[in-house]
Phi, psi and omega in degrees: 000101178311146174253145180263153207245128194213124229230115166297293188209138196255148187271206181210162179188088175242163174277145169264158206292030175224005196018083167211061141148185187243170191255128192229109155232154170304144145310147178225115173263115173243143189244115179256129169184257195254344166242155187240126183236152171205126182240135201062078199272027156094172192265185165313311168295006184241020180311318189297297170345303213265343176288304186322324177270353194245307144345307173260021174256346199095012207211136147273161166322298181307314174317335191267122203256025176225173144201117158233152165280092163253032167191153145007323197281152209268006171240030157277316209212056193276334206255337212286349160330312225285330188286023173339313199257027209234121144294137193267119156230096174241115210078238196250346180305084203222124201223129168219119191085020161073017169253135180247133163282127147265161176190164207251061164320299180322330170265014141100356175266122207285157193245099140313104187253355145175166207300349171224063171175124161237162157237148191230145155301128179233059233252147160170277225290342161222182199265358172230070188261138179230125161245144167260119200270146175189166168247140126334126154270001162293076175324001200242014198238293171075221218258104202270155197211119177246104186260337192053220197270048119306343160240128155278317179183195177289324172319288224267011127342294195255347186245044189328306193319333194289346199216304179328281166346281201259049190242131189278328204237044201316343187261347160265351179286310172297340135320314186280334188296279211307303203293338180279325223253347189273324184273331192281184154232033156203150195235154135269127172266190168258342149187097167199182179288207233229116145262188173255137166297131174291141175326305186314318174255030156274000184231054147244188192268157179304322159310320170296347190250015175290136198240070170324127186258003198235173210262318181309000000 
């Protein structure tokens, strides 16, 4: 059952106007299909924000039957409270009811939550970044990959400075960008709106897109 891709809120990331740090939120994703997912549920501050949006879907907090995180930083998985009936996949991490699962994400094997959603190891902007993979029931989205800050947004396509700065593991980051950018044809960034993969990098080589799993 393809799922519909639904961008709660396309994030952001600027320097703030007095410039002494930057004003920052996450993409916040909800995936509707044969499960209700919601990926990267936002910082602490974004509680009211994120039920008020779940809500006009139809969907209470008790309703959503994933929540991943994909990476650590606190204005990825600020929220993950609110999701008591939920499995947690934060990372590398898979928890439900404070009992954790293992599964060898490190080795490169997708952790499957049904035939049209996996999550995958993606590591650079930190060493355990998971993207979630899913079909679209949007022929015009086709197979869309919610990567978080492995993409900052569509800009940083063509500007590595953009992405680079806040990457602990750049050369594994880039590895994880070119293999997500050869299979998907749409990104969720962590924070800008939802692209399209440009034509251009599906006809590159296939060597270029192996996703080295170790952090050295």
């Amino acid at each position: 059952m393809p799922y519909e891709i639904i961008i709660l809120r396309p994030g952001f990331y600027k320097k703030t106007a007095a410039g002494e740090g930057y004003d920052a939120a996450c993409t916040i994703t909800l995936l509707k299909g044969k499960y209700s997912i919601i990926v990267d549920p936002g910082s602490a501050w974004d509680t009211k924000f994120i039920i008020s949006e779940i809500l006009k879907h139809g969907l209470k907090p008790e309703n959503i039957n994933y929540v991943v995180g994909t990476h650590g930083h606190s204005d990825h998985i600020g929220n993950l409270n609110l999701f008591t009936q939920a499995t947690h996949i934060v990372c590398h991490d898979i928890s439900k009811d404070n009992v954790y699962f293992q599964h060898p994400f490190e080795e490169g094997v997708p952790y499957t939550i049904d035939g049209d959603v996996s999550i995958e190891s993606t590591p650079g902007h930190t060493s355990q970044d998971v993207t979630v993979f899913v079909t679209s029931g949007d022929s015009n989205l086709g197979v869309v990959a919610v990567a978080g800050d492995i993409f900052e947004n569509e800009h940083c396509l063509f500007d590595d400075d953009l992405w680079m700065g806040q990457s602990q593991f750049p050369k594994l980051q880039k590895k994880s960008r070119n293999a997500i950018l050869k299979r998907a044809d749409t990104i969720v960034p962590g924070h800008g709106a939802m692209f399209q993969v440009p034509a251009s990098y599906k006809r590159m080589e296939e060597t270029e897109y192996s996703i080295s799993q170790k952090t050295s």
